[in-house]
Structures are given as structure tokens and as C-alpha cells.
BANU-438732 format. One line per field, with one value per atom (N, C-alpha, C): chain; residue number from 0; x, y, z. Coordinates in steps of 0.1 Angstrom, whole numbers, padded with zeros to 4 digits. Each point is the difference from the previous one (the first is absolute). Layout:
% residues N
c = (A/...)
k = (NUM/...)
px = (X/...)
py = (Y/...)
pz = (Z/...)
END
This chain:
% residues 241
c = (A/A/A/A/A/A/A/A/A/A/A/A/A/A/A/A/A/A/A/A/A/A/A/A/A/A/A/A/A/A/A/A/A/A/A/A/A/A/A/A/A/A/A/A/A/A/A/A/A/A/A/A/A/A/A/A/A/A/A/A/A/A/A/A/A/A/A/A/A/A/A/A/A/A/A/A/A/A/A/A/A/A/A/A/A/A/A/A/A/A/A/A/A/A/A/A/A/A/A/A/A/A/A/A/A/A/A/A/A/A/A/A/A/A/A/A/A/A/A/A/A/A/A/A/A/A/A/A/A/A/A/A/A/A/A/A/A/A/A/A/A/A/A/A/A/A/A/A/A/A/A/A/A/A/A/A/A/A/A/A/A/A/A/A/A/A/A/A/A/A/A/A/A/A/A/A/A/A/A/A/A/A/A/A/A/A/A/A/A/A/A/A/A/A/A/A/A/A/A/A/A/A/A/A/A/A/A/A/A/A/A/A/A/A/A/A/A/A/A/A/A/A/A/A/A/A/A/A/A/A/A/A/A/A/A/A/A/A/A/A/A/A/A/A/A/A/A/A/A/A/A/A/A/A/A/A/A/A/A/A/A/A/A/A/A/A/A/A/A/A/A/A/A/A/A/A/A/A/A/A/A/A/A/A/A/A/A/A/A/A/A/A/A/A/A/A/A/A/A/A/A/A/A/A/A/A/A/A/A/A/A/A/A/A/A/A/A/A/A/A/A/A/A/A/A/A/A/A/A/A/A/A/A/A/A/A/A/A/A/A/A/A/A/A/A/A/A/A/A/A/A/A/A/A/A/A/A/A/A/A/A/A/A/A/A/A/A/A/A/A/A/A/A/A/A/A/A/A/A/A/A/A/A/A/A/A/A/A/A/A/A/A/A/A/A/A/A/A/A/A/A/A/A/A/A/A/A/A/A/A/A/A/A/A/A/A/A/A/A/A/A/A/A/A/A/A/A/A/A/A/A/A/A/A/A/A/A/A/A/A/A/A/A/A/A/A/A/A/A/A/A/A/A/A/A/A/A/A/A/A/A/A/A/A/A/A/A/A/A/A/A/A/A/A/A/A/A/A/A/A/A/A/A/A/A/A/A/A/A/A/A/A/A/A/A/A/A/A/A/A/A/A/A/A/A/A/A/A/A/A/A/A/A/A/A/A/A/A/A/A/A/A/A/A/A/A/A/A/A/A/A/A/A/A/A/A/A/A/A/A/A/A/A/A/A/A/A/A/A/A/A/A/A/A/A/A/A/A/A/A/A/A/A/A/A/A/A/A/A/A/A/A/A/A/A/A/A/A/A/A/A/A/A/A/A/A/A/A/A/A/A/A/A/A/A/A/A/A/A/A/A/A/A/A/A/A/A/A/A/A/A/A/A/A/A/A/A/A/A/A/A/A/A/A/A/A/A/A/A/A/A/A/A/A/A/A/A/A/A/A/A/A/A/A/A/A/A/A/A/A/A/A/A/A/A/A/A/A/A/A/A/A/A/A/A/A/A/A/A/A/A/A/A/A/A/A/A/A/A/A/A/A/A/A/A/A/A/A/A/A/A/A/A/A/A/A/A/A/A/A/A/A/A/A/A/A/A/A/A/A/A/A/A/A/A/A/A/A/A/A/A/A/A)
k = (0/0/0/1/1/1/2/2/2/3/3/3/4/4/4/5/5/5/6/6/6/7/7/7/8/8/8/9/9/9/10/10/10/11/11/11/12/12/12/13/13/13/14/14/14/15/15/15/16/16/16/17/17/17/18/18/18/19/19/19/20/20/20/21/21/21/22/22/22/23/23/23/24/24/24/25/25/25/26/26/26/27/27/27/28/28/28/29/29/29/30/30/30/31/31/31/32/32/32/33/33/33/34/34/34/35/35/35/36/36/36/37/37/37/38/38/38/39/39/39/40/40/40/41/41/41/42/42/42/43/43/43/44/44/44/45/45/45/46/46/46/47/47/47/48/48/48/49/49/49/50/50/50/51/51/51/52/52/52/53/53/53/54/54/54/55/55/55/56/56/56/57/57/57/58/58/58/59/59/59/60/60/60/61/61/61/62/62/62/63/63/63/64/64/64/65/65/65/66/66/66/67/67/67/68/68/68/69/69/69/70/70/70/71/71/71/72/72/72/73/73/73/74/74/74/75/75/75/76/76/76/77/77/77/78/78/78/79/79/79/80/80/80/81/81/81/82/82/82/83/83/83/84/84/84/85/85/85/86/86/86/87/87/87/88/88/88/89/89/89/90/90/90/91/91/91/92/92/92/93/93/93/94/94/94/95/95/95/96/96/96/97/97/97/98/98/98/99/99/99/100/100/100/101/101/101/102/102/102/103/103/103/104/104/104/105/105/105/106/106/106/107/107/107/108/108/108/109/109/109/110/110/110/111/111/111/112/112/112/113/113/113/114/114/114/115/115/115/116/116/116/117/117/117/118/118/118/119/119/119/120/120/120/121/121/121/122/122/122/123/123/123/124/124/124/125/125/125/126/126/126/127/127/127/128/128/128/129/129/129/130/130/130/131/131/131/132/132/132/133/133/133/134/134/134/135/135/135/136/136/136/137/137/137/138/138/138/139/139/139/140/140/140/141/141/141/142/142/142/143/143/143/144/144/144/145/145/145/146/146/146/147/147/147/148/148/148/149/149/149/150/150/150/151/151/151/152/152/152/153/153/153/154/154/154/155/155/155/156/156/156/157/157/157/158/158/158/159/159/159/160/160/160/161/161/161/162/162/162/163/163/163/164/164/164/165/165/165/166/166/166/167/167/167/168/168/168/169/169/169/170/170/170/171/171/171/172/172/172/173/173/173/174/174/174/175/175/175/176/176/176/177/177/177/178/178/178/179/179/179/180/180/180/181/181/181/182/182/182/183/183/183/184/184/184/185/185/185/186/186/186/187/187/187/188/188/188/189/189/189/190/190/190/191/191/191/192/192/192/193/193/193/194/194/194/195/195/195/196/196/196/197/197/197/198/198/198/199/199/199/200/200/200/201/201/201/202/202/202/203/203/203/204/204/204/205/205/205/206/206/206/207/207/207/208/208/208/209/209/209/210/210/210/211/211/211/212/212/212/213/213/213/214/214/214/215/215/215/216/216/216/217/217/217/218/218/218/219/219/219/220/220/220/221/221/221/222/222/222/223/223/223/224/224/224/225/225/225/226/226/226/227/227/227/228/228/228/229/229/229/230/230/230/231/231/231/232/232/232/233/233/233/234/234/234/235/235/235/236/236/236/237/237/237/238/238/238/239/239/239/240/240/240)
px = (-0467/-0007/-0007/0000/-0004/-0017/-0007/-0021/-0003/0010/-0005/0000/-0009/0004/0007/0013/0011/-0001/-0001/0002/0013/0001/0013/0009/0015/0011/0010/0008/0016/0003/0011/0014/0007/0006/0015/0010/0012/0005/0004/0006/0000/0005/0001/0008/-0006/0002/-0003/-0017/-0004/-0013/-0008/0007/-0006/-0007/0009/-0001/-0015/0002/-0010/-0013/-0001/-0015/-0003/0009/-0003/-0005/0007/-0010/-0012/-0007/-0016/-0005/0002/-0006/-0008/-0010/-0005/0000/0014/0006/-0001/-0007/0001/0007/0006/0013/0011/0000/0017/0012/0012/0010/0009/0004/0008/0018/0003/0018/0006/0014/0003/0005/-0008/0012/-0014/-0011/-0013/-0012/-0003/-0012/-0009/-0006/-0019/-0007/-0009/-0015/-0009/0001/-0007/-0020/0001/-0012/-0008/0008/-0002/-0008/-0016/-0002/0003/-0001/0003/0012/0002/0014/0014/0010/0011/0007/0005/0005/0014/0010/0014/0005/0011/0005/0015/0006/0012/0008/0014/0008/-0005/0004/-0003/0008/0014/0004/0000/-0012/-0003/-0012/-0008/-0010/-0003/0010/0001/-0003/0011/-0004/-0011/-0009/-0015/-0010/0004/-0009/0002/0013/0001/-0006/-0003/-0003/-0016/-0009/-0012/-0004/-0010/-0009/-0003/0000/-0003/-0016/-0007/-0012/-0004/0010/-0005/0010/0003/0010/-0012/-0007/-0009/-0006/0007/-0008/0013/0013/0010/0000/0005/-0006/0016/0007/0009/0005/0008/0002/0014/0008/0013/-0001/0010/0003/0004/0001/0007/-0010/0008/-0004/0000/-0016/-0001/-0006/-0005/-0005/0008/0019/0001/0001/0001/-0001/-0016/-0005/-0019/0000/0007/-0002/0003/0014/0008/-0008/-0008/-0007/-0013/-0004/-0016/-0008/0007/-0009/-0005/-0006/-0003/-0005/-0013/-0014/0008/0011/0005/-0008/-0005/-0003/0018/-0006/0008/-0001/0010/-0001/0007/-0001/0007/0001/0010/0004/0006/-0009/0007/-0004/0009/0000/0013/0006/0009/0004/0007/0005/0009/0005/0024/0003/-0006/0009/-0013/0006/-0007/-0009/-0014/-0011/-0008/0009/-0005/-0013/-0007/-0016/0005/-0005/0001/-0007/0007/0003/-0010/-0010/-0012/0007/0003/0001/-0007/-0010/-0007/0009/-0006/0012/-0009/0005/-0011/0001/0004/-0008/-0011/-0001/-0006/-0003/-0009/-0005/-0009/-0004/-0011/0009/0015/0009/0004/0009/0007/-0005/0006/-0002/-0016/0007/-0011/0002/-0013/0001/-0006/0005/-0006/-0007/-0007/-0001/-0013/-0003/-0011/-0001/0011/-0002/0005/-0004/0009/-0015/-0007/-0013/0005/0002/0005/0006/0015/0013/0000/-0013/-0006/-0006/-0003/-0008/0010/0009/0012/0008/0000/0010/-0011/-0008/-0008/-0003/0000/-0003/0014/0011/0015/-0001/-0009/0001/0006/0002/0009/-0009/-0001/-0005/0001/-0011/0004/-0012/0004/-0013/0000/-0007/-0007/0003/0009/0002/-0002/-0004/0002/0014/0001/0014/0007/-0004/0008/0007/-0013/-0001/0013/-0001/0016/0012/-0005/0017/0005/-0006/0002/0006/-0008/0009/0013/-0002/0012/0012/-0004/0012/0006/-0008/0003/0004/0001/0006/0016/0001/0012/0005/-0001/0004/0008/-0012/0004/0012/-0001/0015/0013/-0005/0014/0006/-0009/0009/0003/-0010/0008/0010/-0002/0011/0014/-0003/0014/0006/-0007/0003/0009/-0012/0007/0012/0008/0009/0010/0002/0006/0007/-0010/-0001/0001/0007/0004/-0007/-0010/-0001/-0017/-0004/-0010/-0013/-0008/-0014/-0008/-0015/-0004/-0002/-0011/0004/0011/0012/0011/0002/-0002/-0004/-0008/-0006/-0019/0007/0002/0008/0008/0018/0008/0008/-0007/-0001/-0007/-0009/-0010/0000/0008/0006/0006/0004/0005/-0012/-0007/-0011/-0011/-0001/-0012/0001/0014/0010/-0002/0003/-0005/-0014/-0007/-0013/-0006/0006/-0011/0007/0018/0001/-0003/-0003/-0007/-0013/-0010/-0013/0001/0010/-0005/0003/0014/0001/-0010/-0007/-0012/-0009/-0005/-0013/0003/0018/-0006/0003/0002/0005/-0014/-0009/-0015/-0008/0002/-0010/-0011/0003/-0013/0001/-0004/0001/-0003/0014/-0003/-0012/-0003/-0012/0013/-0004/0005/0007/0014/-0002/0013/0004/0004/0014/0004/0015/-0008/-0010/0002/-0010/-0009/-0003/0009/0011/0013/0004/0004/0006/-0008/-0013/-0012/0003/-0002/0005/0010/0012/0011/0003/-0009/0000/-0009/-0006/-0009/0002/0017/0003/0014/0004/0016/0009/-0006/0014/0005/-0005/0004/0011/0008/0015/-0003/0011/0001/0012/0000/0003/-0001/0012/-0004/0005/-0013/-0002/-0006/0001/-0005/-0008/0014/-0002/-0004/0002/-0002/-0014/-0005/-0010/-0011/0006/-0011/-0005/0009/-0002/0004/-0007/0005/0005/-0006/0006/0015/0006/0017/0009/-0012/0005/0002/-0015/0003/0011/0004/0007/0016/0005/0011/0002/-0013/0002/0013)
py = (0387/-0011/0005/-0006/0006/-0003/0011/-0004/-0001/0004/-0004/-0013/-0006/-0011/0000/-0011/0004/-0010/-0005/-0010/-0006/-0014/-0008/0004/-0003/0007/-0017/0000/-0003/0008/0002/0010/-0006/0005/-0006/0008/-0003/0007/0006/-0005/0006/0012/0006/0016/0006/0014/0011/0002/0000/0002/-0013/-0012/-0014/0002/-0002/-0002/0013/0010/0014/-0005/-0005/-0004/-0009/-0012/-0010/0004/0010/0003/0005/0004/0008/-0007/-0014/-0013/-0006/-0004/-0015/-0011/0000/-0012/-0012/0002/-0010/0001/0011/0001/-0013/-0005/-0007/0005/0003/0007/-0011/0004/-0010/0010/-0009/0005/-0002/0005/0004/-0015/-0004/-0013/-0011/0006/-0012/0002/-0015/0007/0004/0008/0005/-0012/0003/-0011/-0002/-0008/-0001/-0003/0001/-0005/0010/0013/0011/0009/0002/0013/0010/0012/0016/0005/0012/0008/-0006/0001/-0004/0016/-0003/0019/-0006/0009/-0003/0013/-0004/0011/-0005/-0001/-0003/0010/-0001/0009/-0003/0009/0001/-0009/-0004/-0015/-0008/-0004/-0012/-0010/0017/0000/-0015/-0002/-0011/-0012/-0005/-0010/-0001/0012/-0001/-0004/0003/-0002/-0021/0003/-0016/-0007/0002/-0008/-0004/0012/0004/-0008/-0011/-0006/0010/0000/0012/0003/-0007/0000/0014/0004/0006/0011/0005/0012/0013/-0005/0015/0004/-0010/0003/0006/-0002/0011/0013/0003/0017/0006/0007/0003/0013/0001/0011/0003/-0001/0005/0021/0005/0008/0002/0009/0004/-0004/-0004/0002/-0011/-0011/-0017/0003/0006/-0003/-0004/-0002/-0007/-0013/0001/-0018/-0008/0011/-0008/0000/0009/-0005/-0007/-0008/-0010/-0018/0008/-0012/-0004/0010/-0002/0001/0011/0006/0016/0004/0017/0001/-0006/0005/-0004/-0003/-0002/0008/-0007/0007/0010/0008/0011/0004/0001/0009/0013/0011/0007/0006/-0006/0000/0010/0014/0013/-0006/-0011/0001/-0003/-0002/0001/-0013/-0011/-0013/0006/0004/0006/-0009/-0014/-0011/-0013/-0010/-0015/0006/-0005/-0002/0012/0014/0012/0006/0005/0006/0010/-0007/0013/0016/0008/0015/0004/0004/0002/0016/0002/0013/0006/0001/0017/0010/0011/0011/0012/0008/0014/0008/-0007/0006/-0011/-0015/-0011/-0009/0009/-0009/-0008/-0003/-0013/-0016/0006/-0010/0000/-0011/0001/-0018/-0008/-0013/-0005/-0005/0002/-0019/-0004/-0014/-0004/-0007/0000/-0018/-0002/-0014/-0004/-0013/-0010/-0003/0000/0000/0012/0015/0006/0006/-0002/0002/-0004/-0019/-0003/0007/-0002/0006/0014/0009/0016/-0009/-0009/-0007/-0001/-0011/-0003/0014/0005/0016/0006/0004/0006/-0005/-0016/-0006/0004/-0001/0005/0011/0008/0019/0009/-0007/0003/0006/0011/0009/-0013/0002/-0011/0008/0002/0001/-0004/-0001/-0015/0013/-0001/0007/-0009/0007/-0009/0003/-0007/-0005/0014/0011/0013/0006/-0001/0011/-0004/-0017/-0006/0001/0002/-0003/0015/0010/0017/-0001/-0006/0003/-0007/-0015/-0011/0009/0008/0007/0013/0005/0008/-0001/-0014/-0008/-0005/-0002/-0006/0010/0015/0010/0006/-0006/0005/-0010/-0017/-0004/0002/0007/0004/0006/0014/0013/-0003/-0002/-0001/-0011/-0011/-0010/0004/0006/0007/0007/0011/0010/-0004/-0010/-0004/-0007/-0008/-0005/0009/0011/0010/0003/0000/0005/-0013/-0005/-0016/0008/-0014/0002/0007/0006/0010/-0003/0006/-0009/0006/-0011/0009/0021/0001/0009/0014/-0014/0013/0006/-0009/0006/0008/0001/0007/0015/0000/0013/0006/-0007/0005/0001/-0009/-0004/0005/0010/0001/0006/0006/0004/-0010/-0012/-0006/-0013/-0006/-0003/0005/0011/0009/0001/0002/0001/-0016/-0010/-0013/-0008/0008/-0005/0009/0011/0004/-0006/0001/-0011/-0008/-0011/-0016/0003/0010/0000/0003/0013/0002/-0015/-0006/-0014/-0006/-0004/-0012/0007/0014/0003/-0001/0002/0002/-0020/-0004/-0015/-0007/0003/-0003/0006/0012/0008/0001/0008/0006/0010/0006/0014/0000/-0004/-0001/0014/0000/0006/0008/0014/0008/0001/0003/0000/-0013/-0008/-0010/0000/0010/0003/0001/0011/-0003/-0012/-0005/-0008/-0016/0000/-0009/0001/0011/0007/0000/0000/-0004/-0011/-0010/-0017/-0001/0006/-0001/0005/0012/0004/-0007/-0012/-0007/-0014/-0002/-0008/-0001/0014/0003/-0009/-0010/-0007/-0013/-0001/-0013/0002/-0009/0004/-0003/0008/-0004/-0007/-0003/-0013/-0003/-0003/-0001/-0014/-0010/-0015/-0002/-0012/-0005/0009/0012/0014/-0007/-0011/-0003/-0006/-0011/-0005/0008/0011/0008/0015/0006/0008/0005/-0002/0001/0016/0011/0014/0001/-0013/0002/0001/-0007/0001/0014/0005/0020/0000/-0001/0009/-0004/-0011/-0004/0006/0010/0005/0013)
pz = (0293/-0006/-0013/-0008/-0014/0003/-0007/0006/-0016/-0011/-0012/-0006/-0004/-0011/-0011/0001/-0013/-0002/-0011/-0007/0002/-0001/0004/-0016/0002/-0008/-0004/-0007/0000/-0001/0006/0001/-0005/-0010/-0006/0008/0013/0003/0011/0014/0010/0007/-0009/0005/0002/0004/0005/0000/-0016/-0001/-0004/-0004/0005/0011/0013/0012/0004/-0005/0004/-0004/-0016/-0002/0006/0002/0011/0011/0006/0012/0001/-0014/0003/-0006/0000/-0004/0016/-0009/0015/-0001/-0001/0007/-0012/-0010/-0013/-0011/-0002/-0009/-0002/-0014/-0001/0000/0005/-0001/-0007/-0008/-0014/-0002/0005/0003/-0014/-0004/-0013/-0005/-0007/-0007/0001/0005/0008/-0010/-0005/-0012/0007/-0013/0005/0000/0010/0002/-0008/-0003/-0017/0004/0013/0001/0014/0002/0005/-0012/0001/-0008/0007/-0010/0005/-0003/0005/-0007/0007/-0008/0002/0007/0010/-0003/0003/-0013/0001/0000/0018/0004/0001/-0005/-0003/-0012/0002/-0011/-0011/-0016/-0011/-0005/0007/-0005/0002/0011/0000/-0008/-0009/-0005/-0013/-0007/-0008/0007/0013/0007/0005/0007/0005/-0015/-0014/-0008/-0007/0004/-0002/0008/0014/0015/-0004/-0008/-0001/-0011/0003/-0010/-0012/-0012/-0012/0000/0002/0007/0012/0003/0017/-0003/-0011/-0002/0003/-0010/0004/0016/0008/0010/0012/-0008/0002/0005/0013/0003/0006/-0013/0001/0013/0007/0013/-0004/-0010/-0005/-0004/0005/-0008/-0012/-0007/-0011/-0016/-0009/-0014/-0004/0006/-0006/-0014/-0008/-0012/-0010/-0003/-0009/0006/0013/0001/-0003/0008/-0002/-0016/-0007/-0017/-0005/0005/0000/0004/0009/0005/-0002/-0008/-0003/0009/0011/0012/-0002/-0016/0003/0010/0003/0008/0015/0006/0011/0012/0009/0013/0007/0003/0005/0017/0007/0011/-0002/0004/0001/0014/0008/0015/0002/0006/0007/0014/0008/0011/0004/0011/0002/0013/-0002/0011/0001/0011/0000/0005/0008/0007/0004/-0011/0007/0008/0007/0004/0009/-0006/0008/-0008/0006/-0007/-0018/-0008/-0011/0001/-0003/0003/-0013/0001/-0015/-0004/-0013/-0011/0002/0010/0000/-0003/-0006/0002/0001/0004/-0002/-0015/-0007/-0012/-0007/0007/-0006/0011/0010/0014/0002/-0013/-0006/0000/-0005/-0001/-0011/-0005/-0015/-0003/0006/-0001/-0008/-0014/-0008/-0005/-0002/-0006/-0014/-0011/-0016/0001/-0007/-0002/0004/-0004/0005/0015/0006/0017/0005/-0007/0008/0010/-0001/0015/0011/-0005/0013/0005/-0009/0011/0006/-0010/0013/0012/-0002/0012/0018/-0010/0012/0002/-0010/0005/0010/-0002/0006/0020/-0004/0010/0014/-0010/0006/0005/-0004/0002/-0005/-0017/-0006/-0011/-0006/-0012/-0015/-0011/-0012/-0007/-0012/-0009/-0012/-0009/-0011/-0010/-0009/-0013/-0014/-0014/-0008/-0008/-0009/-0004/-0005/-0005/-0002/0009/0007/0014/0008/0002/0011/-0010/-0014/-0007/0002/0001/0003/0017/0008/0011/0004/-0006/-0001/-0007/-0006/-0007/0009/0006/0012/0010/0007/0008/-0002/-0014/-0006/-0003/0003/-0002/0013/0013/0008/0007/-0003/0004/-0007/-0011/-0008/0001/0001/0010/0013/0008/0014/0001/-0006/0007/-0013/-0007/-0007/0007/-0003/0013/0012/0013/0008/0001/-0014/0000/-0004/-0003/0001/0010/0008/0017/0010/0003/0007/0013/0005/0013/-0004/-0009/-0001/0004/0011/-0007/-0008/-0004/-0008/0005/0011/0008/-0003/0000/0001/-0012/-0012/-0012/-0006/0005/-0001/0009/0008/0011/-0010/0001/-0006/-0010/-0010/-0014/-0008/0004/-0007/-0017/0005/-0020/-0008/0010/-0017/-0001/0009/-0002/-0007/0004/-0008/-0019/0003/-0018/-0007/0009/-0003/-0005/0011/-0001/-0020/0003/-0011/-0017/0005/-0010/-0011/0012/0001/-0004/0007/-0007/-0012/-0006/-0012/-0014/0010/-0012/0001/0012/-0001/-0006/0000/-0006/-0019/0001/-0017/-0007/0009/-0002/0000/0007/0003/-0004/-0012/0000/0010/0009/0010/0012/0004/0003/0016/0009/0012/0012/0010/0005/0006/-0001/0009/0011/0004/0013/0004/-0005/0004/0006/-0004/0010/0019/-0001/0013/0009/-0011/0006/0004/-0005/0000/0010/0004/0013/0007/0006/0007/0005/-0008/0000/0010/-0006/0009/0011/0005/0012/0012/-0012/0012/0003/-0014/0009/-0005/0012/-0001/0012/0005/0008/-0011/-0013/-0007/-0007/0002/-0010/-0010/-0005/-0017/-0006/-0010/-0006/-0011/-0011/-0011/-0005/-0001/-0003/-0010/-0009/-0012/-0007/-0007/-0007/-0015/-0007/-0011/0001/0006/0003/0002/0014/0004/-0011/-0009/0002/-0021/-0009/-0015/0002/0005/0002/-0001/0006/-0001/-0012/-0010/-0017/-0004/0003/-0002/0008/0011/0009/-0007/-0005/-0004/-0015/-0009/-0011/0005)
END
């Protein structure tokens, strides 16, 4: 039973992690299914947990009025879309947790090199959403806008290598990657850092190969998968040079 106060949500979205923040809700959340407009007359954050292509139709659904109150949970690389849309200042999640199957408990990114957690939130509501993560039992901390665009890029680093990687390897999980992969992921990862740091000018923190592999050792039963690589992921432009 959640003993914190979370403020009531829409969810855009009943999957995996829809369904998860729904549950460390009390009981006043809207759940808004894909194709269903937003409540024009619900205040508070919108959180849209749905694919990266369904992201146009959730912006159409949404009164223009209540964009900023938008709290994006997508992976990968949204900033030419938020530029596209007149969303810079976009609320951010950055979800190191882990749903493997419809309505089972999320698995939190602790790792032993970052046992504070990784799951970090940007934006005007991102308190709350440490609020409801926290309520879950799930790690979340309040970054400003540098600080999340430095780890969002570390993240999109780490589904690039491993789920490349893993599709190499049919059948692999992350796990088995992290074990028996570890040289050509390793060769990957530093790669991709060195494009994004000179693409972004800025000078990632020390360390990040193995804190990647940390990640993935904590949450080595998730397969891998390589899905909406254009959408998710601009790195593929380097990778195709």
C-alpha cells in the first residue's frame, strides 16, 4: 500500500510502465488508452508512456494548452522532435527501471557502482514523479536540464550497444551480453561516447563503460531487441557513416 501522498496523474498508455505508475497511484489516476483524448479538465501532469511513434498522435489528442504539463518516459534521442514541436523545456523521465512482462513489480537500476540509483527526472513536475517513484520503491532524483541531457545520453548509449550487440547474438540477454560480449560492447560503448561527446560538445564523467555494465548486470534477464532504431536512437546516422 503506498503511505506516501502522490498526487493524482493521466497516463497516456497502458503498457508495461503505464500500468506500473498506475499502480503506485491511489486509486485517482485517469488511464487514457491510445487513440483516447486527454481530459481537458484534469489538472496536473500528463505522463506519456507509450512508443516514440505514437508520440505525434498523443500531441494531437492533447489540448495545446496542457503540453507543458507533458511528462515524457520514452527512451532515446527526443530533442529534434521537442524542437520540432516547440517542446525545449519538455519534462523528462529518465527510466532505469525495468517492467519484463504486463503487470509484474519494476526491477529499480541499482547497481553497485550507483546504489543511490540512476532514474533521474527534468522538469516542472519532476518532484512529483520522485514522489510516485519513490512511493513504488523505486529510486528517482530531480536534475536540472544539463545534468539529465549528460545522462539521457548515457542511457542511449547503453541501448545502442547492448541491444546491437544483442542482435548479433539471437536469443541474447542483456546479461548474456554483459558476460560474454563484453569486448565488442565495451568497443561499442566507447565508440558512441566519443561521437556523442564531440556531436554535443561535453565531456562525459568517468567511468561509464563500467558503470553501463553495472546497469546491465542488475538487470540481466531483459532481452534485447532492436525497435524503432530511427525514432529511438539519431546515433544510427554515425553508425551508418
Amino acid at each position: 500500500m503506498t503511505t506516501t501522498a502522490v498526487a493524482p496523474a493521466v497516463i497516456v498508455g497502458g503498457g508495461r510502465v503505464g500500468r506500473a505508475l498506475l499502480g503506485m497511484g491511489d486509486g485517482h489516476d485517469v488511464l487514457v488508452g491510445r487513440g483516447q483524448p486527454i481530459p481537458v479538465e484534469f489538472e496536473g501532469p500528463i505522463f506519456v508512456c507509450t512508443r516514440n511513434d505514437d508520440l505525434d498522435a498523443v500531441l494531437q489528442a492533447t489540448p495545446p494548452s496542457r503540453w507543458n504539463d507533458l511528462v515524457f518516459f520514452q527512451n532515446g534521442m527526443l530533442d529534434p522532435w521537442f524542437e520540432s514541436k516547440g517542446l525545449e523545456n519538455a519534462n523528462q523521465v529518465l527510466a532505469y527501471f525495468a517492467v519484463s512482462k504486463l503487470g509484474e513489480l519494476p526491477v529499480d537500476g541499482k547497481t553497485d557502482t550507483n546504489p543511490e540509483g540512476l532514474t533521474a527526472a527534468f522538469g516542472k513536475w519532476a518532484s512529483l514523479v520522485a514522489t510516485r517513484l519513490h512511493a513504488g520503491g523505486l529510486s528517482c532524483k530531480v536534475l536540472d536540464k544539463n545534468s539529465f541531457q549528460k545522462q539521457m545520453l548515457e542511457k542511449l548509449i547503453w541501448i545502442s550497444a547492448f541491444m546491437l550487440v544483442g542482435a548479433r547474438h539471437p536469443g541474447a540477454t542483456v546479461g548474456v551480453v554483459e558476460k560474454d560480449y563484453r569486448s565488442e560492447v565495451t568497443s561499442l560503448i566507447a565508440e558512441l561516447a566519443s561521437a556523442a561527446a564531440a556531436e554535443r560538445d561535453l565531456t562525459f564523467d568517468g567511468g561509464m563503460d563500467e558503470r553501463l555494465r553495472a546497469y546491465s548486470r542488475a538487470v540481466s534477464h531483459f532481452p534485447t531487441a532492436v525497435k524503432e532504431v530511427r525514432a529511438l536512437n539519431p546515433l544510427v546516422t554515425y553508425l551508418e557513416r
